[in-house]
N, C-alpha and C positions, 0 to 999 in steps of 0.2 A: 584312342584308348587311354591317352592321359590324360586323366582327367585331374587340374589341379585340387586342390585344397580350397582354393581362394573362390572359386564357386560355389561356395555354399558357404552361408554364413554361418558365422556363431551363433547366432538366435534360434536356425533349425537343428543344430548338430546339439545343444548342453540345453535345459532347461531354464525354464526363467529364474526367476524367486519366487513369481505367485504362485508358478506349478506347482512348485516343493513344497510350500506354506498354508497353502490354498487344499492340499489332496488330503485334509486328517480324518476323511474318511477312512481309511484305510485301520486308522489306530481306534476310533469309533467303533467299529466294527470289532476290530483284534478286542476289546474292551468289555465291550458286550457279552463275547464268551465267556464270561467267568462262571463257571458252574457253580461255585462256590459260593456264589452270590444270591442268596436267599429271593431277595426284590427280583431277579432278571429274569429267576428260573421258577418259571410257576408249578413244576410236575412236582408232586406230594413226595414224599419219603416211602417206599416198599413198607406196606404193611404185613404184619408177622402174626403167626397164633398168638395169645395172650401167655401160652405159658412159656416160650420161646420170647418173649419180651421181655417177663420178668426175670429169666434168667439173665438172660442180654445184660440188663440193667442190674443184676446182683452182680454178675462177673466185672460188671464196670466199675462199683464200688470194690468189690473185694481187691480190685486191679490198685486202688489208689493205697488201701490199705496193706498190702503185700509189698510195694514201695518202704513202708515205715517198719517192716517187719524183723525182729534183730537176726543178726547173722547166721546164729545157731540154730536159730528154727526156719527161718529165710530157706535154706537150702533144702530141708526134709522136709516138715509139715506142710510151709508157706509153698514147697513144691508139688507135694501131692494135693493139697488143695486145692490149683491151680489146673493140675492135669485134670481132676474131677469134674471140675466146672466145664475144662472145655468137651470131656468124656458126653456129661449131662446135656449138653448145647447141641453134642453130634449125634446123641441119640434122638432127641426129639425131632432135631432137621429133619433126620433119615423116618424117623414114623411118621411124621406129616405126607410124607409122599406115599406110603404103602396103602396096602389094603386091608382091611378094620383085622384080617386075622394075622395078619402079618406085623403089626403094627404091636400086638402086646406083649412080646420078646424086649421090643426096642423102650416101652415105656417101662418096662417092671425094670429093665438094667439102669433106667434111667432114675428108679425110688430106688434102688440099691447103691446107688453110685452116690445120691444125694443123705442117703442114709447114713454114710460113711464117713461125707464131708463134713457133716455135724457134726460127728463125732471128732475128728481132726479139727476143725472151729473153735471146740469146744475145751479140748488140751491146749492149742492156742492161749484161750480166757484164763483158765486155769493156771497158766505157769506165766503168765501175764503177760505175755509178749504181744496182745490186743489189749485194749483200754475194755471197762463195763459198754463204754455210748457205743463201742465201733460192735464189739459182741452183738451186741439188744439190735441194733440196726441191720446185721446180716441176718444174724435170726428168724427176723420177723421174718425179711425176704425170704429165706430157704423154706421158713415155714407155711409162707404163701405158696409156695412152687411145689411144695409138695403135694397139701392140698390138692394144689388144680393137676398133679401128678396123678394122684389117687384117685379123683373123680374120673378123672380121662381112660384110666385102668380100669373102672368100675363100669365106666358105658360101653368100652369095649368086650369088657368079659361078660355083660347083660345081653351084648348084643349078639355074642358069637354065640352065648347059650342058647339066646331064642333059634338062631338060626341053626344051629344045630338041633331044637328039638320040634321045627318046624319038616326038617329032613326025615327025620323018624317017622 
């Protein structure tokens, strides 16, 4: 039962150096996962509706612009404007999933909501706590989102018609 020590070498009991030196497999691998890493990871980006993009990317401007925003208006308008955007973004997620009659509750709050935040933008401009370039720049954005609001409102309210006067 006693078994010393001295029967069994150092060489089986600790590793060598080349083992430890030799194994960077290991970190290879640990390496590789970087998801972050555009080259390693071939799966696309989740693609979104167009006008759930264009919000996306107007909230991302407005985000950099609300940063620079003075303190007095920072807190109220730069805040309601804020809540708007993300209002507008949770409306259309949620009517992308529904059913075409269900769907135009979620997009008319969604022109209403955007309707408002130009308005708040636009006191912004006005008492100058936005520059002319940053104004003309969200603008256009809001103005394209709305657009593709109103069209999207227009084929669903075309289409509930039809199908309501196909019931008749």
């Amino acid at each position: 039962m006693n078994i010393g020590l001295v029967s069994f070498t150092a060489k089986k009991l600790l590793p060598c150096f080349q083992d430890i030196f030799n194994a960077y497999d290991v970190f290879v691998f640990m390496s590789q996962n970087n998801f972050h890493n555009d080259n390693l990871n071939p799966l696309p980006p989740p693609r979104l509706l167009p006008v759930l993009e264009k919000a996306k990317n107007a909230y991302l401007i407005w985000f950099e612009y609300y940063q620079k925003i003075p303190k007095h208006h920072k807190f109220s308008f730069g805040e309601k404007i804020d809540k708007f955007f993300v209002e507008i973004i949770d409306a259309i997620v949620t009517a992308n999933f529904l059913t075409q009659k269900e769907k135009i509750p979620f997009v008319r709050f969604a022109i209403r909501r955007l309707d408002v935040l130009k308005v708040f933008l636009m006191i912004l401009w006005e008492t100058k706590s936005i520059d002319n370039k940053k104004y003309i720049v969200l603008s256009e954005k809001l103005d394209d989102i709305g657009r593709n609001l109103g069209g999207w409102y227009g084929k669903l309210s075309e289409d509930f018609q039809k199908q309501n006067s196909l019931k008749k």
